[in-house]
C-alpha positions in Angstrom: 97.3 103.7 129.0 97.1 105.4 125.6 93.9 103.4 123.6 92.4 103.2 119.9 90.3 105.6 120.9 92.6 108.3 122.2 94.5 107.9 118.3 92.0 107.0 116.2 90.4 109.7 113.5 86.7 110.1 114.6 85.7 111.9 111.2 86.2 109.0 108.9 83.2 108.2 106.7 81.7 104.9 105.6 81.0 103.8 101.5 77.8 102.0 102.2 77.8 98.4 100.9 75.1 99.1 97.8 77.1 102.1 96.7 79.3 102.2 93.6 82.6 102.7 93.3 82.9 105.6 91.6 80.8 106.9 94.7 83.5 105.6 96.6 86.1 107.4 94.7 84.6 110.7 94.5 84.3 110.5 98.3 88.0 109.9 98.4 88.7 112.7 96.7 86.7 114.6 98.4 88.0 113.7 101.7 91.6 113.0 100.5 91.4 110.1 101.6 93.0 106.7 100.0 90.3 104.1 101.3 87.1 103.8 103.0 85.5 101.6 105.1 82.4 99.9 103.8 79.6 99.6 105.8 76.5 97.8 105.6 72.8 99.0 106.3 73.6 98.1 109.9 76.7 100.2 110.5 78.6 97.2 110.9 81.9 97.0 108.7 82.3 94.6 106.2 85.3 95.8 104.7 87.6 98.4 103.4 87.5 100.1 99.7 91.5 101.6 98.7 91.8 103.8 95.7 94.4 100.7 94.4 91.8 98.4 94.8 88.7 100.5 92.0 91.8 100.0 90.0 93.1 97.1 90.1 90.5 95.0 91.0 87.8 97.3 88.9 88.9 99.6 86.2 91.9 97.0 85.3 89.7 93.9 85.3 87.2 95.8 82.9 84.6 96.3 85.3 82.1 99.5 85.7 83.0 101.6 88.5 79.5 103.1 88.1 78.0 100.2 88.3 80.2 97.7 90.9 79.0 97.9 94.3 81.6 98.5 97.0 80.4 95.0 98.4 81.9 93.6 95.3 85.6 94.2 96.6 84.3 93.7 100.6 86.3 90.2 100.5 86.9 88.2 104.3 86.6 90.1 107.2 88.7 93.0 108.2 91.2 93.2 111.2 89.8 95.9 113.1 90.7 96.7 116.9 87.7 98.2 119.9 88.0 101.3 121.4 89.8 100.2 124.7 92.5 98.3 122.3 96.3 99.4 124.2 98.1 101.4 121.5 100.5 98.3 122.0 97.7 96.1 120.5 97.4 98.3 117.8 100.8 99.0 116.6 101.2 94.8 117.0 98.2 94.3 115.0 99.5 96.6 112.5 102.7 95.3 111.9 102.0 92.1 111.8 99.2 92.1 109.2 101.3 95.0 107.2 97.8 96.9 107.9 98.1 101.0 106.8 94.7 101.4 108.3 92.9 99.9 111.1 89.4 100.5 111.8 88.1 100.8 115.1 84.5 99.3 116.7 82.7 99.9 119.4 79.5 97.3 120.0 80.3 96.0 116.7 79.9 99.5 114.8 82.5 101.0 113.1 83.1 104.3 115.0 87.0 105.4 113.6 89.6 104.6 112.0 93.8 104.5 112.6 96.2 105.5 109.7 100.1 105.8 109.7 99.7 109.4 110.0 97.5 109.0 113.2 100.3 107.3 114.9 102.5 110.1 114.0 100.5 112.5 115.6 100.6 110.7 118.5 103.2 108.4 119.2 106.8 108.3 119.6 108.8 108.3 116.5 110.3 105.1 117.5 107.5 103.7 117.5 106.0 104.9 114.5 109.4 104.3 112.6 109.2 100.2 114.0 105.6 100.0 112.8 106.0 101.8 109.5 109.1 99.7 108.8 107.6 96.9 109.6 104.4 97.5 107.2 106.2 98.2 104.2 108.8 95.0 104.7 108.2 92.8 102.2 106.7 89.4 103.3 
């Protein structure tokens, strides 16, 4: 059985919780990435940061991206999935919460994370083309 683990991206960095967003965003761009887990001083995630978010939710509601922590925009908790998760679990989780990126845990640590483009890599295309489809349906 294909799992998170065997899909997921093993690279992906954490925004700690007390950094800013502008931090956040120069990682991004460093990375070429469009979102970043935030994690606290535990390693344990407390959210996700998207480029769409520093701007909607900072620059276009007049806040400091040099001064707003990325804790700021860490609001409920995130889905996330463990390593063992069935790829079937994933691409259900997905679909149903219209999720483009899942992050994966392992003893409550963020360890990786799954984008679209990881289940390209490594799934069918009908399966991709279901979840995809069914992520960018409008609720």
């Amino acid at each position: 059985m294909t799992t998170a683990k065997d899909i997921m991206h093993t690279a992906a960095e954490c925004i700690g919780e007390h950094e800013t967003l502008d931090t956040a965003a120069k990682r991004m761009r460093e990375l070429g990435v469009g979102a970043l887990p935030i994690c606290g001083d535990d390693d344990r995630l407390r959210g996700i940061v998207t480029d769409r978010d520093i701007v909607i939710k900072c620059v276009g509601a007049g806040h400091d991206p040099r001064t707003m922590a990325a804790s700021d925009l860490a609001q409920g908790k995130p889905r996330t999935v463990t390593t063992d998760a069935g790829v079937e679990d994933v691409l259900a989780l997905m679909e149903e919460h219209q999720i483009r990126r899942l992050p994966v845990i392992e003893n409550h640590r963020f360890v990786g994370m799954i984008s679209e483009a990881d289940l390209a890599r490594h799934l069918p295309a009908e399966a991709v083309g279901r979840c995809v489809a069914a992520i960018c349906a409008q609720s």
